[in-house]
N, C-alpha and C positions, 0 to 999 in steps of 0.2 A: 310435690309439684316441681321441685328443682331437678328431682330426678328424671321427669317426662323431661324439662327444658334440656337436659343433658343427650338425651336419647333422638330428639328431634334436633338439635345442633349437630349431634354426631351423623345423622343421617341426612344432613345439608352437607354436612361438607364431604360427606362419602361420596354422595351424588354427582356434586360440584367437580371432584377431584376425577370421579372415573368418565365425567362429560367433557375434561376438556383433555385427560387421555387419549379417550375416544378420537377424537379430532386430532390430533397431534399423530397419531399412529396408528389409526385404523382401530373398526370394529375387533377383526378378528386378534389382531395381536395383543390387545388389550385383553379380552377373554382370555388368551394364551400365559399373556403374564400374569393374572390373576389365576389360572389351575397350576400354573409353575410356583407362582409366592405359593401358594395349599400345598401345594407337593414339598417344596422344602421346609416348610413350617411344617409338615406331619415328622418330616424324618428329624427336625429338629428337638418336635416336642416327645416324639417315642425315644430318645438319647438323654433328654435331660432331664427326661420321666424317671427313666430306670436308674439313673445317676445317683438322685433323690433320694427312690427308694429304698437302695443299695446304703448310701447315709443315712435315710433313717432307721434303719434294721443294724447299725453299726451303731447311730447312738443308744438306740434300746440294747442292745449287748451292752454297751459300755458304763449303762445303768445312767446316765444325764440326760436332762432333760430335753428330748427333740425342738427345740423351741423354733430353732433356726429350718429346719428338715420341714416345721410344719408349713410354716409361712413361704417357702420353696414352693412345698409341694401344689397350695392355693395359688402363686403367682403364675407357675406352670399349669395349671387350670385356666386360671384367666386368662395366659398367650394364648391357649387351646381355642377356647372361645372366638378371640379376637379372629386368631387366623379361620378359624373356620365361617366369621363373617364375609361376607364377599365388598370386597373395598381394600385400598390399597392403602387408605392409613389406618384401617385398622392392622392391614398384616404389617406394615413396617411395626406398631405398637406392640404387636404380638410376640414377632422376632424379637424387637429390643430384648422383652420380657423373657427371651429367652437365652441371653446373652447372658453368661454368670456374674459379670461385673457390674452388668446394670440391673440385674434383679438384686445382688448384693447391696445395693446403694438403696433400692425402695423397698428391702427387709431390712436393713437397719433401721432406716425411717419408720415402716410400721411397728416394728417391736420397740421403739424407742415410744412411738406415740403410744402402744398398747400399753406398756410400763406405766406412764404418767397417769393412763384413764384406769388401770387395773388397781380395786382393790388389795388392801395387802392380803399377803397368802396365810398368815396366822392369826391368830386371834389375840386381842390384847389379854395380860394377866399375868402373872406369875405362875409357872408351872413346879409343880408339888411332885417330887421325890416318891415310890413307893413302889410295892413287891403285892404280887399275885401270891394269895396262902388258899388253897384249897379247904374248907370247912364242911367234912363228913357232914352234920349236924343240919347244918343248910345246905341243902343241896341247889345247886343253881337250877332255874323254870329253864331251861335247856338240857338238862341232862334227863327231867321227867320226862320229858317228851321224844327221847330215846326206845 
């Protein structure tokens, strides 16, 4: 339910916003600014698209965990979205999101809050010392099936 109220607000003030544009500056130039915001929101999100990917194929070389790459890569999704909505706060949202200082500021935020909500990554217990010895005698149910 919060999430319909979220979508129907956003779609009041989208409305609100491109109606009193409208009137402020004409039909046609309003259209105009909105396939211009699209146009520089595509060339902005195919740059910081490939940026990303470029960083995540550097940290998988470097063997650490993309943590930071991943959560990029879904924010630049989500500018995607936004600009490709027709409304002009979604594209200012969009651009923000694509802006690296401020997508920087709401990836620390979420990995900060995924941290607190994410169980731990090992398991509790003492871990036990020991060596793989191969035993002719028994042969492992993996190798019958050879």
């Amino acid at each position: 339910m919060p999430i319909l109220l979220i979508l129907l607000a956003a779609t009041v003030i989208e409305l609100s916003v491109l109606v009193a544009v409208g009137h402020a500056i004409g039909i046609l130039a309003t259209i105009g600014l909105l396939i211009l915001s699209s146009l520089i929101g595509a060339l902005l999100l195919r740059r910081e698209g490939t940026r990303t990917l470029t960083a995540f194929i550097e940290a998988i070389r470097s063997r650490r965990p993309p943590h930071q790459e991943l959560v990029d890569g879904m924010l630049i999704a989500a500018a995607g979205v936004l600009i490709v909505l027709p409304g002009f706060v979604s594209d200012a949202l969009g651009l923000l999101l694509l802006l690296p200082p401020i997508r920087a500021l709401v990836r620390r935020r979420m990995l900060r809050s995924a941290s607190r909500r994410a169980p731990a990554q090992f398991a509790p217990g003492a871990v036990v010392e020991g060596e793989v010895v191969d035993d002719p005698e028994h042969p492992s149910p993996r190798s019958e099936l050879r």
